[in-house]
C-alpha positions as CSV (number, residue, x, y, z in Angstrom):
1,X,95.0,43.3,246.1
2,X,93.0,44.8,248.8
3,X,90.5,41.9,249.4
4,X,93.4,39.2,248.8
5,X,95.1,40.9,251.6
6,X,92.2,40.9,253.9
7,X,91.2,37.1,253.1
8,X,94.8,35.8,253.2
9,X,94.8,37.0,257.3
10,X,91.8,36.9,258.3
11,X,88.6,35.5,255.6
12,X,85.7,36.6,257.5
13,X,83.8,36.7,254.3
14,X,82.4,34.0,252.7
15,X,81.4,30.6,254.0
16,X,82.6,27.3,255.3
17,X,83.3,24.0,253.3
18,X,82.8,20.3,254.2
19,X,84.2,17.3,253.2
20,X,82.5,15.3,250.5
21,X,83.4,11.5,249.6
22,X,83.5,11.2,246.0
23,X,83.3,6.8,245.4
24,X,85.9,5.1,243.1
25,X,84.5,2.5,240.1
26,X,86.9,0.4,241.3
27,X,84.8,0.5,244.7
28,X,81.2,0.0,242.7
29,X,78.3,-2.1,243.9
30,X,77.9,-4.8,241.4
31,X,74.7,-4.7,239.8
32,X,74.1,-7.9,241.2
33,X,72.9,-5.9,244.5
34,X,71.4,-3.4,243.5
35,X,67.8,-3.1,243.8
36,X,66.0,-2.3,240.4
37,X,63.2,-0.2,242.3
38,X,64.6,2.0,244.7
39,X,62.4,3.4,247.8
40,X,61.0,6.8,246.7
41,X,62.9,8.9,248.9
42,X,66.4,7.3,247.1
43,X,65.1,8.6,244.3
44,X,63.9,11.8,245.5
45,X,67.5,12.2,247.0
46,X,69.2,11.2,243.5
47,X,67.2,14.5,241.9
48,X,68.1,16.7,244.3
49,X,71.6,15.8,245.1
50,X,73.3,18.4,242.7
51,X,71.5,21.2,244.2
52,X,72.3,20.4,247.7
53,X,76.0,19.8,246.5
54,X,76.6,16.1,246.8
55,X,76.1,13.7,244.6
56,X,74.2,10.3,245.2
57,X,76.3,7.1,244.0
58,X,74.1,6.6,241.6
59,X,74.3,10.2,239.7
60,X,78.2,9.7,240.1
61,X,78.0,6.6,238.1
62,X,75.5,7.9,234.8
63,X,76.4,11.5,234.9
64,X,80.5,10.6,235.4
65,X,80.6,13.0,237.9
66,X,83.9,10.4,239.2
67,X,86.8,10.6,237.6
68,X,89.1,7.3,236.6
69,X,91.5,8.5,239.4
70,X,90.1,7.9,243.2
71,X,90.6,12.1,244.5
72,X,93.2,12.1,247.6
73,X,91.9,15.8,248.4
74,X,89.0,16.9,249.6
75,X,85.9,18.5,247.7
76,X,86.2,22.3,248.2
77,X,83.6,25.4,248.6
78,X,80.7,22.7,249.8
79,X,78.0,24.1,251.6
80,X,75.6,21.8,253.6
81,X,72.9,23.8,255.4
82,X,71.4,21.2,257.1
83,X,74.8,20.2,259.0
84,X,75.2,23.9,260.5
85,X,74.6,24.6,264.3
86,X,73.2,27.8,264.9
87,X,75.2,27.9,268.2
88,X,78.8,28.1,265.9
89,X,77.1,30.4,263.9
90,X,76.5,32.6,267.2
91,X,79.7,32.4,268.6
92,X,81.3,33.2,264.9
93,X,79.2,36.7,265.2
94,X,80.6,37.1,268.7
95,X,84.1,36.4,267.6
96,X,83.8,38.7,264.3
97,X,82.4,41.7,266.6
98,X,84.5,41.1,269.0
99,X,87.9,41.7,266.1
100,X,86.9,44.1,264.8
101,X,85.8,45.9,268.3
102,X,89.1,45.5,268.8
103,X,90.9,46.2,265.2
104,X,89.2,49.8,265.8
105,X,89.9,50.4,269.1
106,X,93.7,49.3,268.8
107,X,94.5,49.9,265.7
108,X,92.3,52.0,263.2
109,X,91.4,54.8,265.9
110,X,93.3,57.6,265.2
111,X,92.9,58.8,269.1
112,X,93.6,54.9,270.8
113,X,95.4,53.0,267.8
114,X,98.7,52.3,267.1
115,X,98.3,52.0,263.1
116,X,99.0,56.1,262.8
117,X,101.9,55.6,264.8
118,X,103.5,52.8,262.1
119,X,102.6,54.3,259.3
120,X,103.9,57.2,260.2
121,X,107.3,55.2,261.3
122,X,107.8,53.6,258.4
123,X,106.9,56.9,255.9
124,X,109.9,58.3,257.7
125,X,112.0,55.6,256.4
126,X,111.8,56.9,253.1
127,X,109.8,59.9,251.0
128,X,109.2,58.0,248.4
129,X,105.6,56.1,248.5
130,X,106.6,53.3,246.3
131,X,109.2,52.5,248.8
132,X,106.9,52.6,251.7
133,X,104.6,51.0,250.0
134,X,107.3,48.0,249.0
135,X,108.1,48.1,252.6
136,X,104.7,47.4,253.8
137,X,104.0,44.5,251.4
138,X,107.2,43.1,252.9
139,X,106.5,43.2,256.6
140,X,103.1,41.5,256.0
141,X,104.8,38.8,253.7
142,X,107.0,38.1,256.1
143,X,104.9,38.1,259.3
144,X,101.9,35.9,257.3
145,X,104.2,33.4,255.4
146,X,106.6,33.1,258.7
147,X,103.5,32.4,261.1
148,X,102.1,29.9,258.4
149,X,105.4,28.1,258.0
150,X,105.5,27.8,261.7
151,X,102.0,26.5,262.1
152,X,102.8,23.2,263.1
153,X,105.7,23.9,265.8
154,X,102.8,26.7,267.1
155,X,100.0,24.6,266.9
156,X,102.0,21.6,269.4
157,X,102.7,24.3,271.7
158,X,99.5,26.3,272.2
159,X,96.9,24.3,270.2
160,X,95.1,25.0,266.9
161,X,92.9,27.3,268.1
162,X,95.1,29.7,270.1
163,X,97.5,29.6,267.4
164,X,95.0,30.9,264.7
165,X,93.7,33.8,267.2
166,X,97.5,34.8,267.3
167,X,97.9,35.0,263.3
168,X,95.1,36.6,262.5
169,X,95.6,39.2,265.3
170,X,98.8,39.7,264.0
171,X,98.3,39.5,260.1
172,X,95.0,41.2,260.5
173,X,96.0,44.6,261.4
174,X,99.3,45.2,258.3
175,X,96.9,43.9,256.3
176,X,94.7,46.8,256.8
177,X,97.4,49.0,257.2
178,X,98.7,47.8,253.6
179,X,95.3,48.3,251.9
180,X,94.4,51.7,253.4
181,X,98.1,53.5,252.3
182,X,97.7,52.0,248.3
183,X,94.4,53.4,248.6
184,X,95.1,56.8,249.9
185,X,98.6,56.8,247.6
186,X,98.1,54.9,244.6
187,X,97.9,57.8,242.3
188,X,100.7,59.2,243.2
189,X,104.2,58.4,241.6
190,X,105.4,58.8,238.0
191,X,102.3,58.1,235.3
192,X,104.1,55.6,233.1
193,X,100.8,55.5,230.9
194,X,97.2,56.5,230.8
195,X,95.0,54.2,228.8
196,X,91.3,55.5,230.3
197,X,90.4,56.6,226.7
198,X,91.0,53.2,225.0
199,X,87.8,51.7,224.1
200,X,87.4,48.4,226.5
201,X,90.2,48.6,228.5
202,X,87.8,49.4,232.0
203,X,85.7,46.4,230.4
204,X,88.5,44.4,230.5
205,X,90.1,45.8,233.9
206,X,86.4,45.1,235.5
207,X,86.4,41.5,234.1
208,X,89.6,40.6,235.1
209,X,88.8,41.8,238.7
210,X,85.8,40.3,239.2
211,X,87.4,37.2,237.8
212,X,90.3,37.0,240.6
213,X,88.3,36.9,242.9
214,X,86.9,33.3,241.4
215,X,90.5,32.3,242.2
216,X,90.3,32.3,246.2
217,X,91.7,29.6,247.9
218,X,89.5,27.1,249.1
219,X,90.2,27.8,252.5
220,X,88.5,31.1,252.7
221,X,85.5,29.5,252.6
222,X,86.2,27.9,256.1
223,X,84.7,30.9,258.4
224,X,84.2,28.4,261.3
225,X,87.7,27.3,261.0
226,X,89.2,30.6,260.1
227,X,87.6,32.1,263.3
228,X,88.5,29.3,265.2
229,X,84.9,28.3,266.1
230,X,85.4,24.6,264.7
231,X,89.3,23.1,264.9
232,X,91.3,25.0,261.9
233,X,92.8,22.0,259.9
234,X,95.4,22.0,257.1
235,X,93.4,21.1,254.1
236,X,94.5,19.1,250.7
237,X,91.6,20.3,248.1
238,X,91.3,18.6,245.0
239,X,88.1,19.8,243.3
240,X,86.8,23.0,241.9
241,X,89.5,25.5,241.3
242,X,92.0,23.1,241.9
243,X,91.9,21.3,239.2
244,X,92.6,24.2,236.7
245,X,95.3,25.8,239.3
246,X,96.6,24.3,242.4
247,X,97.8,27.2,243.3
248,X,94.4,29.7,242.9
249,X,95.2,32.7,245.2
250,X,98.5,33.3,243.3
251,X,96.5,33.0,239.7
252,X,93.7,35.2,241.0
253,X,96.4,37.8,242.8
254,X,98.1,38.2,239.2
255,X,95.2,38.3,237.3
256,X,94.2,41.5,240.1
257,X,97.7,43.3,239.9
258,X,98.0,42.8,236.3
259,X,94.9,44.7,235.6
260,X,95.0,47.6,238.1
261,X,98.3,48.0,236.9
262,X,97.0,48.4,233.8
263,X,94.3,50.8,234.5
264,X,95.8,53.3,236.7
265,X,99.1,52.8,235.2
266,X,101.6,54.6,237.6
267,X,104.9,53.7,239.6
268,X,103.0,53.4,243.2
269,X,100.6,50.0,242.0
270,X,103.5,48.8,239.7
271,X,105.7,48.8,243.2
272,X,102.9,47.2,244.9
273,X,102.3,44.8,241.9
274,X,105.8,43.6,242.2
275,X,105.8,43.2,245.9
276,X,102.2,41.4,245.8
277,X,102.8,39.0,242.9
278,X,106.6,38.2,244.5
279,X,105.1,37.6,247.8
280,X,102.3,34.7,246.5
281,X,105.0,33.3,243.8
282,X,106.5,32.7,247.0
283,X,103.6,30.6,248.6
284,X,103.5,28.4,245.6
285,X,107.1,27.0,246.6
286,X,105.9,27.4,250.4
287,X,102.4,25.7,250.0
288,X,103.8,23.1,248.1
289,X,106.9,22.7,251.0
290,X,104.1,22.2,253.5
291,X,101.8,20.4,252.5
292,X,104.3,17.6,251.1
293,X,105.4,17.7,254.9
294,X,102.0,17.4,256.3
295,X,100.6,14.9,253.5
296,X,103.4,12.6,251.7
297,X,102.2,10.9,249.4
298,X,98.8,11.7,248.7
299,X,100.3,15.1,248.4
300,X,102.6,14.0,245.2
301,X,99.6,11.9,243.5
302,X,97.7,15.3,243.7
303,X,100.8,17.3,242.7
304,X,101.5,15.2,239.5
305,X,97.6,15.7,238.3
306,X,97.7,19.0,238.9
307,X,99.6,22.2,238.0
308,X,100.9,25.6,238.8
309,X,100.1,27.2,235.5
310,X,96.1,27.7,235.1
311,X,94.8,24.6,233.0
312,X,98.2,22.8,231.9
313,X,97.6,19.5,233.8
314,X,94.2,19.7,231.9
315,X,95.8,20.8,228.6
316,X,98.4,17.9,228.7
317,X,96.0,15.4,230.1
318,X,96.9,15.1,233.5
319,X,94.0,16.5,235.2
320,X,90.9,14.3,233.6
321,X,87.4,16.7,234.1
322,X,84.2,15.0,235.4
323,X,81.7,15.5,232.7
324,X,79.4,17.7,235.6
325,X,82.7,19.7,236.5
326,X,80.8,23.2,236.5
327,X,78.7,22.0,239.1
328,X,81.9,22.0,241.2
329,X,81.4,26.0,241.1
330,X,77.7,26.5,241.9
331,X,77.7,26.4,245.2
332,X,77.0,28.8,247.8
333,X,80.5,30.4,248.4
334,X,81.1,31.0,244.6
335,X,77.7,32.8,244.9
336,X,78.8,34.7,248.2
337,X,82.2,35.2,246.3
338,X,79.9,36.7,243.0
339,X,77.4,38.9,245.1
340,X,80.5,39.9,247.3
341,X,82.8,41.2,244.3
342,X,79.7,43.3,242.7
343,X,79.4,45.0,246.0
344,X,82.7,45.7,246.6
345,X,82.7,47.3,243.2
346,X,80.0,49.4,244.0
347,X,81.2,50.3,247.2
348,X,84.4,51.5,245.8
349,X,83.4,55.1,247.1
350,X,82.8,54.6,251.0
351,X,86.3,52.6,251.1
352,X,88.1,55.4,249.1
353,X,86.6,58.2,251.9
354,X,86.9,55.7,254.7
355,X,90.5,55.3,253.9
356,X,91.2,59.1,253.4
357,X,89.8,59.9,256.7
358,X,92.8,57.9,258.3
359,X,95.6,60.2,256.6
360,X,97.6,57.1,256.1
């Protein structure tokens, strides 16, 4: 929950994506043209393609990397290294010191921040944590999915980049607020089981953690867009994730709840469980509203090969795999995503002690 909740306002995490063309059959050269000894470099490119994360025409055609339907979406989580400017790269760092400068200094700071001063407002609403905690959940669900359903009134009044300042600068701070009270309170409440001694159940919590994580929405990956660097868009993704879920961030934020649920087992994370998983089941009819409004047609043709439900399109034949469909996943923000999720793990200690120095 905590990370989901942090990259749902604000993904300053991982790395951005780029559109990649995938070629119809029906749009094929006919062999007619093609030249039977290609320059070197054509084939050089052709070998390396994979790795870079495209793929030549011609390694589309004998590896079936293109599927019998043209893709209306884009290709999510590519990476192209060569097609970064350093200058975005700077003014990103700039941005990203410059919120969290101001996250601290306004928020977080127990001597010049106002976070002490709402969390303290709202725990006087009720002694129970699980309420408070409930309540939290809400006013971020409300203030994120409001601001995103009024994205396109927002963005016609102030622009795209103004408007994406203002939601992260608003989303940014409950969200932290919402991550540091679970922490400090989520063993508290009624224990409604204790499973710790159960042989593989912490395998199987860890695994199922690190495994959410797999199901961030494509999106995150945009940090350029996300911090407003390059023009944040309103992207239809097709590829990757999308084809077992087209809804990821919900899959991955059940997946999470379920299992810490499981592990720590009390009425505090059950509350924020509820409140988490109701918030994103929520976004699937929302997402789906929106983009329909934004994209039409080429909305529904992705909708009816695609699903809600992790790998039903696939299971009922809807959603056809490219034979090369792993490839789809290693790429340099599924890597990020992977190194990211083993350090967070590990660094489970400095966030518990960072959180319990706020009092929350």
């Amino acid at each position: 929950m905590t990370t989901s909740l942090l990259l749902s306002s604000s993904p300053f995490l991982l790395l951005p994506s780029k559109i990649r063309v995938r070629v119809s059959p029906s749009l094929s050269r006919p062999k007619l043209f093609e030249n039977p000894n290609p320059p070197n470099y054509l084939k050089f490119s052709s070998r390396i393609a994979p790795f870079a994360g495209r793929t030549s025409f011609e390694d589309a055609k004998t590896e079936g990397e293109v599927s019998d339907e043209s893709l209306v979406g884009e290709d999510s989580a590519v990476f192209e290294l060569r097609e970064q400017k350093v200058s975005s790269w700077i003014y990103f760092s700039v941005i990203l010191g410059s919120v969290l400068f101001a996250l601290d200094t306004f928020w977080i700071n127990p001597s010049t921040g106002y976070g002490s001063a709402f969390i303290d407002s709202l725990s006087g609403v009720s002694e129970s944590k699980e309420v408070v905690m409930l309540i939290l959940i809400f006013i971020f669900a409300i203030t994120h999915s409001g601001m995103a359903s009024l994205r396109d009134v927002g963005e016609k009044f102030v622009g795209e980049r103004v408007y994406r300042v203002l939601f992260a600068g608003i989303s940014l701070p409950l969200a932290v607020s919402t991550i540091v009270y679970f922490i400090n309170h989520r063993y508290d409440g009624i224990q409604l089981w204790q499973l710790h001694s159960i042989p593989g159940v912490h395998e199987l919590v860890w695994a199922s953690s690190f495994i959410s994580f797999l199901f961030l929405y494509p999106s995150t990956f945009n940090l350029l867009e996300v911090a407003a660097v390059d023009k944040p868009k309103m992207h239809l993704w097709e590829t990757g994730v999308m084809r077992i879920t087209r809804h990821p961030q919900m899959v991955g934020q059940v997946i999470w709840c379920l299992a810490h649920t499981l592990w720590i087992g009390n009425s505090v994370v059950a509350a924020a469980s509820v409140g988490l998983i109701g918030h994103h089941l929520f976004g699937v009819w929302n997402g789906d509203r929106r983009l329909k409004a934004r994209y039409g047609e080429s909305f529904e043709a992705l909708k009816s090969r695609t699903s809600v439900v992790p790998f039903a399109a696939i299971l009922d034949g809807r959603q056809k795999l490219p034979k090369d469909f792993y490839k789809e996943f290693i790429r340099l923000p599924y890597l990020t995503i992977t190194a990211l999720t083993l350090g967070a793990y590990f660094a489970h200690p400095l966030m518990q002690s960072s959180s319990f120095g706020l009092h929350w």
